[in-house]
KEPA-295706 format. One record per residue (C-alpha): x, y, z; chain; residue number from 0; residue in one letter. Coordinates in steps of 0.5 Angstrom, whole numbers, plus 2048, in hexadecimal, padded with zeros to 3 digits. Layout:
% residues N
+------+-------+-----+-------+------+------+
! east ! north !  up ! chain ! resi ! resn !
+------+-------+-----+-------+------+------+
!    X !     Y !   Z !     A !  NUM !    A !
...
+------+-------+-----+-------+------+------+
//
This chain:
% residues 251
+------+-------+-----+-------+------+------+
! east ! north !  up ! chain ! resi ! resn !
+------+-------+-----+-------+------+------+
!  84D !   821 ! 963 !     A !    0 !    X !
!  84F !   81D ! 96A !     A !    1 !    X !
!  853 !   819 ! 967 !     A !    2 !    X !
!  857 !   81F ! 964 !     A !    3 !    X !
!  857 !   823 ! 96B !     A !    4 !    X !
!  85A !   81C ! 96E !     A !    5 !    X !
!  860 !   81D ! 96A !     A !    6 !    X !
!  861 !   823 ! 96E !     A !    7 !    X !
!  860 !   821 ! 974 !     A !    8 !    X !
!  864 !   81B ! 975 !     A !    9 !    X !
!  86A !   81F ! 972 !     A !   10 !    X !
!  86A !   824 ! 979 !     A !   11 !    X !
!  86E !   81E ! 97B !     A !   12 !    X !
!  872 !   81C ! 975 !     A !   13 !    X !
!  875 !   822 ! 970 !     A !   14 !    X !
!  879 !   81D ! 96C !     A !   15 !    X !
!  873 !   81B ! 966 !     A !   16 !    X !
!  871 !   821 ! 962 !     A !   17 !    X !
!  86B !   821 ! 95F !     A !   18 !    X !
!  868 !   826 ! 959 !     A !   19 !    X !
!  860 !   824 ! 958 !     A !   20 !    X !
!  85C !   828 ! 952 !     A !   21 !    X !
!  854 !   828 ! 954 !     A !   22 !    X !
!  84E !   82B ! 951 !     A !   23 !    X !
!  850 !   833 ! 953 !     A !   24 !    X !
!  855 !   831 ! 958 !     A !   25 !    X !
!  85D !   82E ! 959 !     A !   26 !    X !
!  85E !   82B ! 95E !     A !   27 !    X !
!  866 !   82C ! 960 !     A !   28 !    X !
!  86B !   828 ! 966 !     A !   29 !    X !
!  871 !   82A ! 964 !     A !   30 !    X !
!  875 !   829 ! 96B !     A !   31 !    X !
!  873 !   82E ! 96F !     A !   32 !    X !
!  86F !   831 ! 96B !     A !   33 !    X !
!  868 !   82F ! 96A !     A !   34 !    X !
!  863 !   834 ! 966 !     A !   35 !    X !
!  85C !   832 ! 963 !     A !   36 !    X !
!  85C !   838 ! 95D !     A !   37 !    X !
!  856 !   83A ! 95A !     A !   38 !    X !
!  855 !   840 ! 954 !     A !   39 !    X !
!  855 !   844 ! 959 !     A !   40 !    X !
!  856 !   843 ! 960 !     A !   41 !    X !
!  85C !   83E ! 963 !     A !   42 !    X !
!  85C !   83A ! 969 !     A !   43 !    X !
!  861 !   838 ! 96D !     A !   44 !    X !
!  862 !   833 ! 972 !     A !   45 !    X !
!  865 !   833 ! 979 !     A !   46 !    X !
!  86B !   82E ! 979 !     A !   47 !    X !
!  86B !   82B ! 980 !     A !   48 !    X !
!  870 !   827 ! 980 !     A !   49 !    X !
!  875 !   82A ! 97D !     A !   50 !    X !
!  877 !   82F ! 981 !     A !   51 !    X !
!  876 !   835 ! 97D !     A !   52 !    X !
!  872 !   839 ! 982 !     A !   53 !    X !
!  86D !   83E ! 97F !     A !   54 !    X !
!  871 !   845 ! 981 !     A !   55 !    X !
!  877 !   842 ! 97F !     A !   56 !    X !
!  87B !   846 ! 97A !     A !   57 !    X !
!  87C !   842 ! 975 !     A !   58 !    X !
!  874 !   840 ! 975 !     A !   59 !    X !
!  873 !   848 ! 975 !     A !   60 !    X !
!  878 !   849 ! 970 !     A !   61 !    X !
!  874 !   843 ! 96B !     A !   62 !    X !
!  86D !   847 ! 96D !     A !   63 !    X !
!  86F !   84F ! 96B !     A !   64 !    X !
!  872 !   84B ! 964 !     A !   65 !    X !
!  86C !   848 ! 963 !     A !   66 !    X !
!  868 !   84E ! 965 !     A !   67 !    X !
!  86D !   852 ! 960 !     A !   68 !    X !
!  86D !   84E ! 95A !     A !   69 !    X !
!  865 !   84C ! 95A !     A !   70 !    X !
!  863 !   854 ! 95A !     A !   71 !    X !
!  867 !   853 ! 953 !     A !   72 !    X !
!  86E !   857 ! 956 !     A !   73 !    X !
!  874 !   854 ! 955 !     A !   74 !    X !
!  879 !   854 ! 95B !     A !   75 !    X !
!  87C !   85B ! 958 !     A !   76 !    X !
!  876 !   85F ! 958 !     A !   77 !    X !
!  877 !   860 ! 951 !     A !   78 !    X !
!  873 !   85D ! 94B !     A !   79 !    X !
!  86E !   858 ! 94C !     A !   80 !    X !
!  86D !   851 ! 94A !     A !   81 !    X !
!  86A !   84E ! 945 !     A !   82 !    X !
!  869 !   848 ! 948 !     A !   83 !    X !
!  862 !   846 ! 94A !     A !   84 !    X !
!  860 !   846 ! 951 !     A !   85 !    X !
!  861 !   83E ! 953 !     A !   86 !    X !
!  867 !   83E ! 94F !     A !   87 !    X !
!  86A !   844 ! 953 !     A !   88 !    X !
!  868 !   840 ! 95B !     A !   89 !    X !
!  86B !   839 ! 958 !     A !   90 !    X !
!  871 !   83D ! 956 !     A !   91 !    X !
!  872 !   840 ! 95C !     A !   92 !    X !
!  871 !   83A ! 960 !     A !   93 !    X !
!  876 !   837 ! 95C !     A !   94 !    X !
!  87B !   83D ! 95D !     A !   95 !    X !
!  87B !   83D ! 965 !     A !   96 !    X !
!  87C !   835 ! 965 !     A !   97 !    X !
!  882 !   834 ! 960 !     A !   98 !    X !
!  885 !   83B ! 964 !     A !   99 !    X !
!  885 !   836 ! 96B !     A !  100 !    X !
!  888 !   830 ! 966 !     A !  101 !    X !
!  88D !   834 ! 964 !     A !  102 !    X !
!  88F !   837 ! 96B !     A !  103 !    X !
!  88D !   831 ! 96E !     A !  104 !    X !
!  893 !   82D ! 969 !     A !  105 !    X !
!  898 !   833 ! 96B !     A !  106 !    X !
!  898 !   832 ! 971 !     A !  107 !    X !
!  899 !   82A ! 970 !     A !  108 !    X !
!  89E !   82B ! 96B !     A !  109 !    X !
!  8A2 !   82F ! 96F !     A !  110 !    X !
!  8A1 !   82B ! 976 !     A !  111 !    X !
!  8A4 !   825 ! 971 !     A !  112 !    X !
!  8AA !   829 ! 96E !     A !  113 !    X !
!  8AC !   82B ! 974 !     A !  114 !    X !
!  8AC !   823 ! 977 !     A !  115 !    X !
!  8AE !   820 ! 971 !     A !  116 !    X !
!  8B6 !   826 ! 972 !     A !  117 !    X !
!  8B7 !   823 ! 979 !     A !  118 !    X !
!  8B6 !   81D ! 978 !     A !  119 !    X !
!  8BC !   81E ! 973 !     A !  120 !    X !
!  8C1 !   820 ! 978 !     A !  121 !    X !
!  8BE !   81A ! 97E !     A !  122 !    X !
!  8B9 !   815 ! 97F !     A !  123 !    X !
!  8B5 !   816 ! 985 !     A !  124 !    X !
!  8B0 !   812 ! 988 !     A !  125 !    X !
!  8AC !   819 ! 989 !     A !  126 !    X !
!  8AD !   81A ! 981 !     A !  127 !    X !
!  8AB !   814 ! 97E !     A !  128 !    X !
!  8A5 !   814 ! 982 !     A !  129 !    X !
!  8A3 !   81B ! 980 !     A !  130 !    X !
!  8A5 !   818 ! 979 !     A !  131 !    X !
!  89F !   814 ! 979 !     A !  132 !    X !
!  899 !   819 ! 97C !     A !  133 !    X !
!  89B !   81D ! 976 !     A !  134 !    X !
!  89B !   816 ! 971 !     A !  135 !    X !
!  894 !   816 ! 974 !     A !  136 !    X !
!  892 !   81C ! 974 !     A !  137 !    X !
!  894 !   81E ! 96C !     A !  138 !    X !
!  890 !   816 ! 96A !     A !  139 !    X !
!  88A !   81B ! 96D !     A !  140 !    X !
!  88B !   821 ! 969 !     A !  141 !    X !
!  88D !   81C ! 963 !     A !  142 !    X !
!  886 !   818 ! 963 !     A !  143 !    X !
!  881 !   81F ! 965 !     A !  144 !    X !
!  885 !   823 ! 960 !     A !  145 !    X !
!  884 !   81C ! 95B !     A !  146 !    X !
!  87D !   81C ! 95D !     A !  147 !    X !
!  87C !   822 ! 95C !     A !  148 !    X !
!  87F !   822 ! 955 !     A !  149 !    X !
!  87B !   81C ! 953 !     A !  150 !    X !
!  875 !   81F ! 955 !     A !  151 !    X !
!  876 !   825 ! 950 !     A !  152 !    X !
!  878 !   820 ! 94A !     A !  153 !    X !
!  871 !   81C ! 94B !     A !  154 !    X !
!  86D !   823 ! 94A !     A !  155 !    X !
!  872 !   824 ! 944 !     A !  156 !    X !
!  870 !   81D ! 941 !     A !  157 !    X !
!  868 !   81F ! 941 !     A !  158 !    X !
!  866 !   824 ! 93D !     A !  159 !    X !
!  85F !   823 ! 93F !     A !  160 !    X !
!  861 !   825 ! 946 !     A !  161 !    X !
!  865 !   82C ! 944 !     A !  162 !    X !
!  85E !   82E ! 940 !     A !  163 !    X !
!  85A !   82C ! 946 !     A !  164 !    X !
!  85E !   832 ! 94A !     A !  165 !    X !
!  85C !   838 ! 946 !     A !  166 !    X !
!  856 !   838 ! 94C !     A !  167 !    X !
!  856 !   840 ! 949 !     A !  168 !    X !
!  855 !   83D ! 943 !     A !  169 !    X !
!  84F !   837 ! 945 !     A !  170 !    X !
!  84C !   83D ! 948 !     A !  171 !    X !
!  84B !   841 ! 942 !     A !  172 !    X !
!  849 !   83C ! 93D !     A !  173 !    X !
!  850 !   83C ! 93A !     A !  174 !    X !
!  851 !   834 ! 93A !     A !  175 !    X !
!  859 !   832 ! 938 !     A !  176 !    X !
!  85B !   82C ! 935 !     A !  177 !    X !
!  860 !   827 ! 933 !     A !  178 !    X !
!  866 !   82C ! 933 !     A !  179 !    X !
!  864 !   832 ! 934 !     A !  180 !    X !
!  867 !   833 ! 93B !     A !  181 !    X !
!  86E !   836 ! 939 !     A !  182 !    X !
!  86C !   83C ! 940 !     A !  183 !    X !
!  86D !   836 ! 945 !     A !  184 !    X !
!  872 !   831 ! 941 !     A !  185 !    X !
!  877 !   836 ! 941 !     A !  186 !    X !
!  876 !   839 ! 948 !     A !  187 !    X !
!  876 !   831 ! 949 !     A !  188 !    X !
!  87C !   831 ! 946 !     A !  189 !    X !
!  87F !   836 ! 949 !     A !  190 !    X !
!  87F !   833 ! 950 !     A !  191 !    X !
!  881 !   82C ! 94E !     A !  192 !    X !
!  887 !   82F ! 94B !     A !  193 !    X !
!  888 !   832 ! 952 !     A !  194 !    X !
!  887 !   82C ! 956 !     A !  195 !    X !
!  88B !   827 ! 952 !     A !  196 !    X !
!  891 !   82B ! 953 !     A !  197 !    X !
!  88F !   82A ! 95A !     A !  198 !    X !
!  88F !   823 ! 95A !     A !  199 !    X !
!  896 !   822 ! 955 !     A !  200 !    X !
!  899 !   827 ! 95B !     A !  201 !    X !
!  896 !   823 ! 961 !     A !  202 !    X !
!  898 !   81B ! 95C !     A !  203 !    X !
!  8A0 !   81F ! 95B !     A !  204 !    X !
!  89F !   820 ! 963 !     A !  205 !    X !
!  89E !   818 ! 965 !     A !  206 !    X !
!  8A3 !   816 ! 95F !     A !  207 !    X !
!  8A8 !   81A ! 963 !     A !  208 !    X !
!  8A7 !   818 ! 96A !     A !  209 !    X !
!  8A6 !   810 ! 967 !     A !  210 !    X !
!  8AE !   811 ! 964 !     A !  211 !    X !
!  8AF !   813 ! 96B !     A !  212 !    X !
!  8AD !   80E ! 96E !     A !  213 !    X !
!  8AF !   809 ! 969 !     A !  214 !    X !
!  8B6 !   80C ! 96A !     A !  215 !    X !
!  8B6 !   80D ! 971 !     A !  216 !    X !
!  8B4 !   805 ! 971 !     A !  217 !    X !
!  8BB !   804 ! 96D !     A !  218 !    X !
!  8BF !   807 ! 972 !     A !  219 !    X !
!  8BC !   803 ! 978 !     A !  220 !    X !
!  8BE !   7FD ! 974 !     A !  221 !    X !
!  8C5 !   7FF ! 973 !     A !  222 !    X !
!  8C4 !   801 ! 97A !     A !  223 !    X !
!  8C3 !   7FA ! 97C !     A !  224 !    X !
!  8C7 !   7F6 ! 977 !     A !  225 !    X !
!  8CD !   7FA ! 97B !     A !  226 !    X !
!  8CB !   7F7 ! 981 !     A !  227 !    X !
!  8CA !   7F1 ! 97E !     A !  228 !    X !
!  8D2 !   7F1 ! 97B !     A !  229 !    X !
!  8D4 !   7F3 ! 982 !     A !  230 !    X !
!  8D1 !   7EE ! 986 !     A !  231 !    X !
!  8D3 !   7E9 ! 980 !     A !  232 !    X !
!  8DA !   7EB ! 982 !     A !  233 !    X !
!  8D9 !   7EC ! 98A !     A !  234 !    X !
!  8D8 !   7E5 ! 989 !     A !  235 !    X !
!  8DE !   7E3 ! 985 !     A !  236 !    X !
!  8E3 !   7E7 ! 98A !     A !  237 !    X !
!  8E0 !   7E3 ! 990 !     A !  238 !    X !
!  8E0 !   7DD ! 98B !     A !  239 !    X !
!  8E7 !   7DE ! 98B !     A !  240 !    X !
!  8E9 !   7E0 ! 992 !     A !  241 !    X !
!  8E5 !   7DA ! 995 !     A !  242 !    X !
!  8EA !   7D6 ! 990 !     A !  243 !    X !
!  8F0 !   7D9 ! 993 !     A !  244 !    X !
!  8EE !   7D8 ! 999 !     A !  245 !    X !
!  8EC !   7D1 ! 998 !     A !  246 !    X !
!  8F3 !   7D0 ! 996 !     A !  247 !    X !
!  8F7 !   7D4 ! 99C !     A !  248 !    X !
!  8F2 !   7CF ! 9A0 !     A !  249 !    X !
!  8F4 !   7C8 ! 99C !     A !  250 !    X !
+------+-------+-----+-------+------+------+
//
């Protein structure tokens, strides 16, 4: 339906709200910039424009050549085959090429952060604590899309309505599930959400750490300007007295 359509339209601009929507014969997938409607035998992609991901882009065809891979019913070895269905394999690997980019995405966030969070160890610069501060930002972004994503998995986990209408090959058949025959999508569901719940406790331990920082740094400076405060208390002591002694050589 257009309404449905919608959601994938507005989301060229804005990757951040994931989305997974199960309809008669088809799944309709946002997930960051993947964005696929999986039918029980064919899959659809769309172009993320506003993303930035370029369609010969190498991370775009490495997620392609996988999708191919694993909907031919191969695994990424080449040896055996897998038992999943064939809508279960594209949302697996829709899913596998977008917790791949969180983690290395995060890597790099956290070795940015590490390294500014040791220099600033040693001193405190105006350059440095700015750059502390982009890297806070940055990380409060990965937190809520990783959380986002998170959350969207733990809805689909809730409705067990919803896991037995995603057996499409199934539907198809004739061979209807219900109540809690989905083990097949509720542990591959499982399997993700583990993977980015650790994302999400790494990147909260990250903003912990440059959140004690600051609150450290935010000590030091008071120090800072409590010692200028003492100093200037007995600067004024001194003149004090030197004005008092002088008064008393005039007199």
């Amino acid at each position: 339906l257009p309404r449905d359509l919608r959601k994938i339209e507005k989301s060229k601009q804005n990757d951040l709200v994931p989305s997974l929507l199960v309809r008669q014969n088809g799944i309709l997938i946002s997930l960051l910039n993947y964005k696929a409607l999986i039918k029980p035998n064919m899959v659809i992609t769309f172009t993320s424009s506003g993303s930035g991901i370029a369609l010969n882009s190498s991370a775009h065809l490495s997620f392609m050549n996988d999708l191919k891979l694993r909907l031919k019913n191969s695994t990424t070895n080449q040896v055996g085959s897998d038992p999943l269905p064939y809508e279960f394999r594209a949302l697996e690997a829709i899913f596998i090429s977008a917790l791949s980019n969180l983690t290395s995405e995060l890597k790099v966030l956290l070795a940015v952060s590490e390294g500014v969070l040791t220099d600033l160890e040693y001193s405190i610069t105006r350059d440095k604590l700015r750059l502390l501060l982009i890297q806070n930002k940055k990380l409060s972004t990965f937190y809520k899309k990783a959380g986002l994503v998170r959350e969207m998995i733990d809805d689909l986990l809730e409705q067990d309505d919803v896991l037995c209408e995603m057996y499409l090959t199934d539907n198809q058949m004739g061979i209807e599930h219900y109540d809690d025959d989905h083990t097949e999508i509720e542990m591959l569901l499982e399997t993700y959400h583990n993977h980015i719940d650790e994302l999400v406790q790494m990147s909260e331990n990250a903003i912990s750490n440059v959140k004690s920082t600051e609150e450290i740094i935010n000590i030091i400076l008071d120090s800072n300007r409590n010692q200028l405060m003492l100093l200037g208390i007995k600067f004024s002591l001194g003149l004090l007295s030197l004005g008092g002694a002088i008064l008393v050589g005039s007199a």
